[in-house]
N, C-alpha and C positions, 0 to 999 in steps of 0.2 A: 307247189304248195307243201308246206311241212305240217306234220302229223304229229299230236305230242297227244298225253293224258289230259293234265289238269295245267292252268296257267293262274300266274295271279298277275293283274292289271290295282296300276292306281286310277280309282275313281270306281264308279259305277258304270252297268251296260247306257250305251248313247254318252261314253265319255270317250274321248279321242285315243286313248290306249284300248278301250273296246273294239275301237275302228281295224286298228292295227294287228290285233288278235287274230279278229275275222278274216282279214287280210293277209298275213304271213301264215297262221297255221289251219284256217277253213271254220266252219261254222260248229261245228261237230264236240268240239274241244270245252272243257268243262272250265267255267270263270269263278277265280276266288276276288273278289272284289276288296280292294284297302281303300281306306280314305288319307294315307299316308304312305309315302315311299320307305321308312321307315316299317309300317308294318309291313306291306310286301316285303323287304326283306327277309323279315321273320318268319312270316311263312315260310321262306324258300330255305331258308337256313332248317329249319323244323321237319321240312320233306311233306309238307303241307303240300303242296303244289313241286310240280316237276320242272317249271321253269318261267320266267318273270319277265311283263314288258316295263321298259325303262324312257321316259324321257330322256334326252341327253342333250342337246341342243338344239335351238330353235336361229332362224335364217335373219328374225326382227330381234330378236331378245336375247340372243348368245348363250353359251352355256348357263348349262343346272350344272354350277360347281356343287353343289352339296350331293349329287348323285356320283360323281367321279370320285368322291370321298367315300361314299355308301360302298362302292361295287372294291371300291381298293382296298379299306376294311376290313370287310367281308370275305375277303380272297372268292369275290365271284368271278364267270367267266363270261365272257361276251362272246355268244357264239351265234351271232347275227345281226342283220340291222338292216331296219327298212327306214323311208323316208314317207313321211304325209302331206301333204296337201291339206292346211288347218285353216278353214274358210269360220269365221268368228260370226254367228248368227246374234241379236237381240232379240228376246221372246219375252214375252208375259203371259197372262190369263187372257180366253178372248174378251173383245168389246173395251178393250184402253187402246191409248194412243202414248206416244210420247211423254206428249206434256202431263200425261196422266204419270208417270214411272216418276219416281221422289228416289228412289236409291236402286242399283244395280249391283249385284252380288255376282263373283266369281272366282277362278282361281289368281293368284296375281299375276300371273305369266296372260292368262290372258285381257286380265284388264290392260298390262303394261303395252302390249300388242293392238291396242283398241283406243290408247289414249287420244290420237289426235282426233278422234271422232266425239269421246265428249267432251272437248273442248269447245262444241258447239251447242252444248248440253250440258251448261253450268249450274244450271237447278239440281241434275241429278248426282247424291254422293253414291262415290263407287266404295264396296266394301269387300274384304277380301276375303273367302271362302276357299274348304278344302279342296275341292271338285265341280268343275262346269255344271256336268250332268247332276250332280247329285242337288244342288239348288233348282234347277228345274223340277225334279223331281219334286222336293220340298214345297215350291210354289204352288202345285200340282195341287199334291196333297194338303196342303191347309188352305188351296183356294184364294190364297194372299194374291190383293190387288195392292196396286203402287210399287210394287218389287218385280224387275224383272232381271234375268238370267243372260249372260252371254256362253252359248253352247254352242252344238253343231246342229244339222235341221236333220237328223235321226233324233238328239233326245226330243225339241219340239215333237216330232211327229210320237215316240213313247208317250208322251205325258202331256198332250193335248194342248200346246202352247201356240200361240199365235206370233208367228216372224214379224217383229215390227221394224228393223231393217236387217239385208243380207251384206253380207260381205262386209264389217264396220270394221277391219282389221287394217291399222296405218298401209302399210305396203301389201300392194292385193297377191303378190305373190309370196305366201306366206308359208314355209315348212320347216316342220319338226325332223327333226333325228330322232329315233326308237331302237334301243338297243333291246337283245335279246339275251336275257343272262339266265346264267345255270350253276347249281354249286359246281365245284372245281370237279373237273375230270379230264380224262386223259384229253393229252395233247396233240390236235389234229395238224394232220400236213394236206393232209386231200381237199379240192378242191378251194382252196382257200387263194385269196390274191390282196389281203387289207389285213391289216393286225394294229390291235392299241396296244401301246406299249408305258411303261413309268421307269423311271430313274432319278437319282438326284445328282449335281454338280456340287463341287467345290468349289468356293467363292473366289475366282481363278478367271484375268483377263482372257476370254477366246474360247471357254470349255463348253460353253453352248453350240458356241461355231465348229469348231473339231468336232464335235456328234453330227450335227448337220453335214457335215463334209461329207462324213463315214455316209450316210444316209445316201449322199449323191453320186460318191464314186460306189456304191454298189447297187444303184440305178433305181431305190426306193424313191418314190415322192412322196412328199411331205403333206399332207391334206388336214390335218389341224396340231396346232400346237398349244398348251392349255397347262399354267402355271398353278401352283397352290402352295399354300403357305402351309409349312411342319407345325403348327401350332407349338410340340413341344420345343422347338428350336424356332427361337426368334432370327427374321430375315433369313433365314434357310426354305427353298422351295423346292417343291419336287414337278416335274415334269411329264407331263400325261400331252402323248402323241401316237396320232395316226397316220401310218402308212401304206398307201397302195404299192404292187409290185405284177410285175409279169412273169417272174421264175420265183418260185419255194428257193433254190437254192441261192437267190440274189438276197432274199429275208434271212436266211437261214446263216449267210457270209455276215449280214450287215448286225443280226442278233448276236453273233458271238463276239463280234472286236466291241461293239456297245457294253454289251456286258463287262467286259475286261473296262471300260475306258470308266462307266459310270459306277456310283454308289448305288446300292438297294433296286437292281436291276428286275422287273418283272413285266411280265408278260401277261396283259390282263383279258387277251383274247385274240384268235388269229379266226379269220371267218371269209365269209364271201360279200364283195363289196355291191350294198345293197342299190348302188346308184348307176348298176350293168345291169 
């Protein structure tokens, strides 16, 4: 378990980056709470908190491209990652039932994760909110009936909410990727065996495939590959990839000829792979 000062998490406590906190660096650890990925950065940039949980991809719903923008921005550093297990409760105020609930509030990642469920629940509009936990919360607090909340069954159990069904997530086996980012600091070779990396190509038959190569003849695997548009350059894209490894010095071969091959080569974190 890792030990740090202060963190900042999006959402509130009983929200699924709270989960993750308690879980990678223990109970003990001081929470700045954002209702925006966006302000968590600023904290972290500010030195407001020592180091920041990140969504980053989910198993139903695929990447939070707007996070792999945030952290490459930023020149922040990924210097961990766990994985969760995101089980999507229905809660309200006690004494309703279903057909009692008229609109369902959450974040939209996890509405999107929860669609085929109300699809049998055509009455109820789903609306899209900052934070899981923090609508429960809200519920809570003004006592709103007819609104219910999709969270985890820690914020129900916080804020006194009644499970009106478990597990409503399309595929039941549902998990998040959680990075761990830090402003920039020195670069680790210890115990590390995973690293994200960015670069750009040239609009060039086979220049994706030649990096990949490099990646295989120096015995990296490839475990996500994840595109984005240069906004300032139309149809120009930059490349955010991860790679596992069993020798530093196989990463270490495969980082320097990428370097030479690609444009705007950076290294946006080397850590320990959170799925050993």
């Amino acid at each position: 378990m890792n030990q740090t000062k202060s963190i900042a998490i999006q959402g509130i406590k009983g929200s699924f980056h709270h989960a993750v906190a308690e879980q990678y660096f223990g109970t003990a650890s001081t929470l700045e709470e954002c209702l925006s990925f966006d302000v968590l950065v600023e904290h972290l940039l500010l030195k407001n908190v020592d180091v920041a949980v990140m969504a980053i991809e989910n198993s139903i719903a695929g990447s939070i491209i707007p996070n792999y923008a945030l952290i490459d921005a930023n020149n922040l550093q990924i210097v961990g990652e766990h994985y969760l297990d995101i089980q999507h409760n229905l809660m309200a105020l006690p004494g309703q039932n279903i057909s009692d609930i008229t609109e369902v509030h959450s974040h939209p990642m996890a509405l999107l994760q929860c669609k085929s469920f109300f699809k049998n629940h055509p009455h109820i509009k789903l609306v899209e909110a900052k934070d899981t936990a923090e609508v429960a919360k809200e519920i809570s607090n003004g006592n709103t009936k007819g609104i219910a909340a999709i969270a985890s069954k820690t914020a129900a159990q916080l804020f006194n909410l009644n499970i009106l069904a478990e597990s409503i997530q399309t595929i039941k086996h549902n998990e998040t990727r959680f990075v761990i980012v830090k402003r920039q600091t020195e670069y680790v070779t210890k115990n590390i065996n995973k690293a994200s990396l960015k670069f750009e190509l040239d609009h060039k038959r086979g220049s994706l495939a030649t990096i990949l190569n490099v990646l295989s003849d120096c015995k990296l695997n490839l475990t996500k590959i994840q595109s984005l548009p240069k906004i300032e350059t139309p149809w120009k894209y930059a490349f955010f990839i991860d790679v596992t490894f069993n020798e530093v010095s196989d990463y270490e071969k495969a980082k320097s000829v990428v370097q030479l091959m690609a444009q705007n080569f950076k290294v946006l974190g080397a850590y320990k792979n959170g799925k050993l």
